[in-house]
C-alpha positions in Angstrom: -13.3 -5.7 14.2 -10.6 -3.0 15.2 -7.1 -3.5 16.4 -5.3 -1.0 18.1 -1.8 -0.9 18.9 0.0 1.0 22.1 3.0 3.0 20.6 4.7 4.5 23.6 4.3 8.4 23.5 8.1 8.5 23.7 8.5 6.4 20.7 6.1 8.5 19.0 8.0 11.5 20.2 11.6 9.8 18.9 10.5 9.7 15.3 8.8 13.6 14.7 6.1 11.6 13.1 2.5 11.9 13.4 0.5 8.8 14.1 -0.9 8.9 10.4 2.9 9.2 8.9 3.6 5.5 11.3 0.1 4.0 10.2 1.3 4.9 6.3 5.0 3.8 7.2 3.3 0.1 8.4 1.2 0.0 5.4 4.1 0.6 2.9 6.3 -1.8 4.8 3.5 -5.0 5.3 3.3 -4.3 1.3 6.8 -4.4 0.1 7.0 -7.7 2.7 4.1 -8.8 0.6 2.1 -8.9 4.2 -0.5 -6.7 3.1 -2.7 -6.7 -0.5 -2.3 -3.1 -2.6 -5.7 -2.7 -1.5 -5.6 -3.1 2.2 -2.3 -1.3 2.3 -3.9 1.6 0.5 -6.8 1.7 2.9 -4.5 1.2 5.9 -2.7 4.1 4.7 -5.6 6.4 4.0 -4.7 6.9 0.4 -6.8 6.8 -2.9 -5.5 4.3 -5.3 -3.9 6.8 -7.0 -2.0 8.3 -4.3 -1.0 5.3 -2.7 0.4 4.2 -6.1 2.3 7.6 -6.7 3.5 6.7 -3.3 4.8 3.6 -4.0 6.8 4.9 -6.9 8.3 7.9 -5.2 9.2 4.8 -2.7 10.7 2.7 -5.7 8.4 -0.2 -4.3 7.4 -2.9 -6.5 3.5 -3.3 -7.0 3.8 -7.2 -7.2 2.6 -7.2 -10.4 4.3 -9.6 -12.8 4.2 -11.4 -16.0 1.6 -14.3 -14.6 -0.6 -11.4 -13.1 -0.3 -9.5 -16.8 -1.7 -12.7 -18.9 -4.2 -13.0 -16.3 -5.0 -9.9 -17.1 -4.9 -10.0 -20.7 -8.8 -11.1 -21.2 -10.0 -8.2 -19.4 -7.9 -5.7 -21.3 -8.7 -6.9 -24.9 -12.1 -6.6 -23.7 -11.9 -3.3 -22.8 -9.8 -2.5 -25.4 -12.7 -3.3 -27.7 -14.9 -1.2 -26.2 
């Protein structure tokens, strides 16, 4: 299912932003708010993961990545580190 949202053309108008730069400028906000996964932000946004990361640090915006996320983590990359 698709949402759509009316943005008044005047609004639009008022910021010298394409719809694409407002969709990206909701993604990045609803992610730092922690509203919105990396992942769905990203695809919100219409970014690779690699972009939307680059983005995010240009932004200085925390990934919400912390020491819990790193031990859970910590299986997977000896694993791989193996390899």
């Amino acid at each position: 299912m698709v949402y759509a949202i009316e943005i008044p053309a005047e609004v639009v108008h008022a910021t010298r932003m394409t719809l694409q730069e407002i969709k990206l400028e909701l993604a990045l906000m609803l992610f730092q708010q922690n509203k919105l996964s990396f992942g769905k932000a990203r695809e919100m946004a219409g970014l690779t993961v690699w972009d939307f990361q680059l983005l995010l640090g240009q932004r200085k915006i925390s990934i919400h990545y912390d020491i819990q996320d790193y031990l859970a983590d910590q299986p997977a990359i000896n694993a791989l580190a193996k390899q």
